[in-house]
TORFIDO-864882 format. One record per residue (C-alpha): y, x, z. Coordinates in pm, whole numbers, plus 50000, padded with zeros to 5 digits. Each point is the difference from the previous one (the first is absolute). Example, Ala and Ser with C-alpha at 12.3 -4.5 7.8 and 13.67 -1.06 7.14 Angstrom:
2
+-------+-------+-------+
|     Y |     X |     Z |
+-------+-------+-------+
| 49550 | 51230 | 50780 |
| 50344 | 50137 | 49934 |
+-------+-------+-------+
//
This chain:
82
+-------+-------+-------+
|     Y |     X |     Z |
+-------+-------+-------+
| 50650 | 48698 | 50046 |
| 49713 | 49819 | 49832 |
| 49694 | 50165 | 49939 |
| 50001 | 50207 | 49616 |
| 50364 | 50045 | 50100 |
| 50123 | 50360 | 49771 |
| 50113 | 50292 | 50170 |
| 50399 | 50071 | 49911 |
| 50129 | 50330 | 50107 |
| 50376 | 49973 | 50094 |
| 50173 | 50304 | 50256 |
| 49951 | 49985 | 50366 |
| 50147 | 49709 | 50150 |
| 49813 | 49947 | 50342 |
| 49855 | 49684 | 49947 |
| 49698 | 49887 | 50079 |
| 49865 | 49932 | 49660 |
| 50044 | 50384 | 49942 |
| 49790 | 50131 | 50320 |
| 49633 | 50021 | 49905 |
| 49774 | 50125 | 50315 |
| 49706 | 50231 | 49904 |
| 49681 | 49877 | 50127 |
| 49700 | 50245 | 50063 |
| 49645 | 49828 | 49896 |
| 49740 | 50241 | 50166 |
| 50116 | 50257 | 50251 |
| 49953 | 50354 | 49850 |
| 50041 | 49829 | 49655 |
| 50260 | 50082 | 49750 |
| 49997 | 49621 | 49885 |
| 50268 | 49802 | 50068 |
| 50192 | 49624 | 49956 |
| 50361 | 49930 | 49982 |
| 50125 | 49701 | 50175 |
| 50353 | 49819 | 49958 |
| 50169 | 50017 | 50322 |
| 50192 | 49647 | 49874 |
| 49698 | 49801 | 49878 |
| 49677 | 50231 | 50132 |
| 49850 | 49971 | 49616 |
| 49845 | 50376 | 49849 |
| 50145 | 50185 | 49728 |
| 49740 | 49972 | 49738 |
| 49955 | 50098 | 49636 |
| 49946 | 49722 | 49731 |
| 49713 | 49923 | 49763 |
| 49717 | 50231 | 49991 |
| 49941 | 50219 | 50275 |
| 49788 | 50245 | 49821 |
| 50276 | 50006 | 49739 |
| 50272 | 50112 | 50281 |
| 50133 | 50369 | 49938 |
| 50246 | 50211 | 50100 |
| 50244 | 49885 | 49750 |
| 49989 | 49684 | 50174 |
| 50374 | 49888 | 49952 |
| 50198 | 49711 | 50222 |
| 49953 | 49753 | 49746 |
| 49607 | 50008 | 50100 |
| 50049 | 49964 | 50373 |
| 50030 | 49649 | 50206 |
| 49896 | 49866 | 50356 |
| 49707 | 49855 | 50103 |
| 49838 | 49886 | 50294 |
| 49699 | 50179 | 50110 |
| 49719 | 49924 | 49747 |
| 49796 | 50358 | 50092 |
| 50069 | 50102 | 49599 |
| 49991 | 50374 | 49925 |
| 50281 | 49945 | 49869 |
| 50194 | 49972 | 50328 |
| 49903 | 50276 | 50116 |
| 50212 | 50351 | 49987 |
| 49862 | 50357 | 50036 |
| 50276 | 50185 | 50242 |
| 50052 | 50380 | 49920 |
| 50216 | 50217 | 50239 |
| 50164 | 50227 | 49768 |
| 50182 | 50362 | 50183 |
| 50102 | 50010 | 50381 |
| 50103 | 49608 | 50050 |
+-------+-------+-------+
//
């Protein structure tokens, strides 16, 4: 996929294109990136960074190569006994 490429959410299917492999920046951090197993670009949020949220819906996601943008990178919560 070429770079600003939109994020579409269709159900599991196994293919590559829908594998994304969570990269840890700093050990002991809870920031994270998202690669595309199929085409190694990072999930990252559109536009304004500072005006990201967390009503951030698919329409405002795309791929990117790795530009170093805050607005690739994802804060990673574990939530219970997972």
């Amino acid at each position: 996929m070429k770079a600003g490429g939109g994020i579409d959410f269709y159900a599991p299917n196994g293919q590559e294109n829908q594998k994304w492999l969570p990269i840890i920046a700093v050990l002991g951090s809870h920031a994270a990136y998202f690669a595309n197993e199929q085409d190694n670009q990072l999930l990252d949020v559109r536009g304004d960074p500072g005006a990201a949220s967390t009503t951030t819906s698919a329409h405002d996601l795309d791929q990117w190569p790795l530009d170093g943008g805050i607005n690739q990178r994802w804060s990673v919560t574990v939530q219970g006994n997972h």
